[in-house]
Steps between C-alpha positions, in 0.01 A plus 500: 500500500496766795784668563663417883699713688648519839432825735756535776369720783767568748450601852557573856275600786499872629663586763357373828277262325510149658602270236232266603214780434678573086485131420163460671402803309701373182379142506137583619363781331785614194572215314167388479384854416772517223462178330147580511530743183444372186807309305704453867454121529743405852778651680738340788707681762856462611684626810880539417710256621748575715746331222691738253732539329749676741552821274140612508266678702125449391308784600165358523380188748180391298440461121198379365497337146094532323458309126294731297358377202442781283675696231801746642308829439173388707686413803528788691121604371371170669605641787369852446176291473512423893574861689490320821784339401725792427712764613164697620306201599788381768388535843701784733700452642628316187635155578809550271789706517530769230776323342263224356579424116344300252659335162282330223697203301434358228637126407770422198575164430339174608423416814728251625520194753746256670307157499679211549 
C-alpha cells in the first residue's frame, strides 16, 4: 500500500496583490502545476472563515491541503522534479508573501466517519 500524506501550504498574497489575481493565479496555473508532479494525486483550497475561536489570531488567509502519495523522503524531491514550480520557478513579482509555510503530515490511526 502507498503511503498518504497531507501537505499544508499556507499563504497570503503580497502586498498590493488583488486577491482575485492570487487565487486566479493559485487555482489556474499552481495547483494544477503542483499536483502535476509525480505521487501528488489532488489538493483543495480553503479561505479562513471568519469564525474562531476568539483567543486566536491566524496569520495566514489561504491554506491549501495536496494528498501526496508517496513515501515521506520523496516528497519534497517530487517537487524538485518540477523547477517551475518552486521557489525559483515563481513568477516576480511573487504572488505570495514571504511568510508562506508549508507542513507535510502524515496519518496515525484510522480514518474515521459519522454515518448514520
Amino acid at each position: 500500500m502507498t503511503e498518504r500524506h497531507l501537505f499544508l501550504a499556507m499563504t497570503n498574497p503580497r502586498a498590493g496583490m488583488d486577491e482575485d489575481q492570487f487565487n486566479k493565479f493559485y487555482d489556474e496555473i499552481h495547483v494544477p502545476d503542483v499536483i502535476g508532479a509525480p505521487g501528488w494525486v489532488a489538493a483543495q483550497r480553503y479561505r479562513l472563515c471568519s469564525e474562531q475561536r476568539f483567543d486566536q489570531d491566524p496569520p495566514w488567509r489561504y491554506m491549501a491541503v495536496y494528498e501526496v502519495e508517496l513515501p515521506a523522503g520523496e516528497i519534497m524531491a517530487a517537487l524538485k522534479q518540477r523547477p517551475d514550480i518552486g521557489p525559483i520557478g515563481r513568477p516576480e513579482p511573487r504572488p505570495y508573501a514571504d511568510d508562506d509555510q508549508v507542513w507535510i503530515y502524515t496519518p496515525i490511526g484510522p480514518y474515521q466517519e459519522n454515518r448514520p
